[in-house]
N, C-alpha and C positions, 0 to 999 in steps of 0.2 A: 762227146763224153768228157773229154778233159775239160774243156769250159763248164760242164755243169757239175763237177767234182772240186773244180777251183772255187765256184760261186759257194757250194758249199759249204769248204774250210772256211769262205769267208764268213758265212752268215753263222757256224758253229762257236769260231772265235775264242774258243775255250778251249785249253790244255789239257788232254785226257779225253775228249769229248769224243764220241763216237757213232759210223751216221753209216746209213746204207743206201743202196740206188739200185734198183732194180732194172736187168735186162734181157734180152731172149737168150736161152740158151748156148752160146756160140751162133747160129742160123738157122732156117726153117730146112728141113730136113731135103725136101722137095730140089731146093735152088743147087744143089753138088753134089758129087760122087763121094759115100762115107767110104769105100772101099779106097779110096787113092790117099796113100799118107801124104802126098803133096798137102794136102785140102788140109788136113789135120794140123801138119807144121805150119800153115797160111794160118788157121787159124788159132794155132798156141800164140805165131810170134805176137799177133794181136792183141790177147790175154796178156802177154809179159808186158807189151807196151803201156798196158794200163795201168798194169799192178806197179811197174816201174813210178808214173810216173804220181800212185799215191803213195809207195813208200816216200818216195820224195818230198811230196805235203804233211806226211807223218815228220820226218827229220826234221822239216823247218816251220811244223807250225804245232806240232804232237797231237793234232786230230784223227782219228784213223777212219779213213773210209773203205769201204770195203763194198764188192759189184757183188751183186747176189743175182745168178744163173737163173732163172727162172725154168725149174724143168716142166715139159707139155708133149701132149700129144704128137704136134707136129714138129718139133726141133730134131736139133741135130741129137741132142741127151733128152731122149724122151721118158726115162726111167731109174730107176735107183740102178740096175746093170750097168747103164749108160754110163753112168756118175761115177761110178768106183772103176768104172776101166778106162774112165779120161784120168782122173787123177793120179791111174799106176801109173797108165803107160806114157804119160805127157804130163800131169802140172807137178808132180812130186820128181820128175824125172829131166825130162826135155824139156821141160818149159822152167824148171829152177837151175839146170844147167845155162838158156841163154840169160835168165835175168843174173846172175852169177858174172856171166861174161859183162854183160853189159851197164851193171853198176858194181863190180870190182871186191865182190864179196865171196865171203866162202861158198859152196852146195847148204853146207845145215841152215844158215843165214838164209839165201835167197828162198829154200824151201818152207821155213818158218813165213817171211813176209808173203809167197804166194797163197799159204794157208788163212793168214790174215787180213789178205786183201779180196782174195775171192772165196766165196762162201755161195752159198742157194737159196731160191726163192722155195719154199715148200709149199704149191698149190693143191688145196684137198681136192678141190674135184680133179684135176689131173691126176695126180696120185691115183684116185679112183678107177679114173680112165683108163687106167694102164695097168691096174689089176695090182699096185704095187701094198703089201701090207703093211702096217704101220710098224708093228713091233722087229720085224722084220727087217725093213728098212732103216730103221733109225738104228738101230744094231750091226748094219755096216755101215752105215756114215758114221758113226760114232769110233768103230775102229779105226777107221781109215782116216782120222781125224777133221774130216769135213765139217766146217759148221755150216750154221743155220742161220741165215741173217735177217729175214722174213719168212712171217705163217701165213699164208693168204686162206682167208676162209672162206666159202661155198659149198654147194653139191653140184655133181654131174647127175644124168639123167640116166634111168638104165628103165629097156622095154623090151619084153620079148616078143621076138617073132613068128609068128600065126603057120601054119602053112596052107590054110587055108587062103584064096587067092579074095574072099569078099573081106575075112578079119586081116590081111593084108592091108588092105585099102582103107580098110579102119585106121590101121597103125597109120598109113599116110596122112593119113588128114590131120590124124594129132600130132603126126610130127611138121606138117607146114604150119601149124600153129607155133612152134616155135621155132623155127627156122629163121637165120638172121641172114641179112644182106649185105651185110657188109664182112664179116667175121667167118674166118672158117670154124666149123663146127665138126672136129674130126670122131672119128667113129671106131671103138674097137669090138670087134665082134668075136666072141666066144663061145665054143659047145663044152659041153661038160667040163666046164672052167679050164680050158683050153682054148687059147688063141689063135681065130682059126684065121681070119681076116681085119685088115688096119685099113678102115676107109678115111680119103683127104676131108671130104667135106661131106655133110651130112643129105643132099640132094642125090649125089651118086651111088648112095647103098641102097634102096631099097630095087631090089630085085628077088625073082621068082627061084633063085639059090639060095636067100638069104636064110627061107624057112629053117626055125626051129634053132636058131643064132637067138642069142643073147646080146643085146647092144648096150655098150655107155657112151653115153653122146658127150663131148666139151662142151657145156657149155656150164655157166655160173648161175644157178639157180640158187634159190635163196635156202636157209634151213630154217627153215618154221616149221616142216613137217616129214614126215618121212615117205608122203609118194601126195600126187598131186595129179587128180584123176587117171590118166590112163596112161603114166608113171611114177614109176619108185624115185625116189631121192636117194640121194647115197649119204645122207644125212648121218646114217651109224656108222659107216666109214670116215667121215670125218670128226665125229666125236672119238675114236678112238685115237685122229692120231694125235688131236688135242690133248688125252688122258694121256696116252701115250710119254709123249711131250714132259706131261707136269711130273709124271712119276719118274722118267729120267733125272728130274731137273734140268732139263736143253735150255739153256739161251736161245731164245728166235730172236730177238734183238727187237722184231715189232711184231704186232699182231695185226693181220688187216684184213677188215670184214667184205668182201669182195661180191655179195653177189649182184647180177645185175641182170639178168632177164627174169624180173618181176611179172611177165606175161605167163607163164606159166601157174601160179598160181590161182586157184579158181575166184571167179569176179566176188561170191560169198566171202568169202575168207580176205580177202584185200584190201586194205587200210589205205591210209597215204605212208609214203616210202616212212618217212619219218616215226612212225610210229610201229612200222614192219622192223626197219635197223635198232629200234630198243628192244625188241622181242628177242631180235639176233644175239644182241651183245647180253641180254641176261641168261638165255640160251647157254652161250658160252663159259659167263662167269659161273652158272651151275656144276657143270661139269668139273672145273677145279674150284669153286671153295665150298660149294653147295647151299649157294646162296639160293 
């Protein structure tokens, strides 16, 4: 992290210039105990150590970079909750108390530069994922004075389940069609917009309890459409939080068009990527200028 933060100031080179880097939320959720404040203070001191050591490239070169949190499904802050109860109870508090200690600055100072240097990746399909709403959302990052440093844009996948054991077997088969190998594909399952179940990866959900569960699958489907045979896109979830977005006036700092399992859409409908990613980006530019 710090060699690609330094490479950065260098290639920015400009006074006032200002640049983001995107990374997983503190860890994947799965690898430690959220319950042990040990785990918690291991991973503020962490955070302090970074944010330390771009205030420091801020003083001596006035570039400001700043780590943007990427919240998901499967991290340690997998939701707007998450966000606002790290930042009471650790980056506004115990985490600007040691960078305070450790570059010799007041609490308001080190709590200003923690707010500056680390900010959030806002991924739509995640967001989706996790049931989180836009207006809603951005209405307590915005109190809590969290920014936004990047908007990554996508849809999640959302299917519901049969109870029937043969339209079961239906859902399977569309869902091995998108199934990735390499990538976890996590799962949150919901009954009457209630979270009833959080699955890791998307091979270990389907079962004979799952009937009558409502799924949204991780993964980054493109938005060109709002369902894609035998599911929905969350495609109106992510235009709002883009409207969202523009009616606050939030700084994202960038925008970035993120989707990438192109297999999902039917073989009719599918162009070359190139010509899929302009539908995207005008897509978007509609929603705020109504182009």
């Amino acid at each position: 992290m710090f060699g690609a933060t330094n490479l950065m100031a260098e290639i920015a080179g400009e006074d006032g210039a200002e640049l983001g880097i995107t990374t997983n939320a503190l860890s994947h959720r799965s690898w430690l105990d959220i319950d042990f404040p040990g785990n918690w203070a291991a991973l503020m001191l962490n955070v302090v150590r970074v944010v330390q050591h771009l205030a420091t490239i801020r003083e001596k070169t006035g570039v400001t970079i700043h780590v943007d949190l990427e919240v998901e499904p499967g991290s340690v802050l997998r939701d707007t909750h998450d966000v606002i109860a790290f930042w009471n109870n650790w980056v506004l508090t115990r985490g600007a108390a040691m960078l305070s200690d450790r570059m010799q600055v007041t609490d308001g100072s080190a709590a200003d530069a923690m707010n500056r240097h680390l900010r959030l990746a806002i991924d739509t399909a995640h967001m989706a994922v996790v049931g989180d709403d836009a207006a809603t959302s951005l209405d307590q990052l915005t109190s809590a004075g969290i920014g936004i440093g990047r908007l990554q844009i996508s849809a999640a996948l959302e299917v519901e389940i049969p109870d029937g054991e043969a339209e079961r077997e239906d859902v399977l088969a569309n869902l091995n069609l998108i199934r990735s190998g390499s990538l976890l594909q996590q799962v949150v399952a919901t009954r009457d917009g209630e979270i009833v179940q959080r699955y890791e990866d998307l091979p270990e959900a389907i079962s004979p309890e799952s009937a009558g569960e409502t799924w949204r699958i991780h993964t980054h489907a493109p938005v060109l459409a709002d369902r894609y045979g035998a599911f929905r896109s969350t495609r109106a979830e992510t235009a709002d939080w883009i409207q969202q977005i523009a009616r606050r006036g939030i700084d994202v700092g960038m925008i970035e068009l993120r989707s990438a399992n192109w297999d999902v859409v039917p073989a009719d409908d599918r162009g070359k990527i190139v010509e899929m990613v302009k539908r995207e980006v005008q897509w978007v530019r509609s929603l705020t200028t109504g182009e």
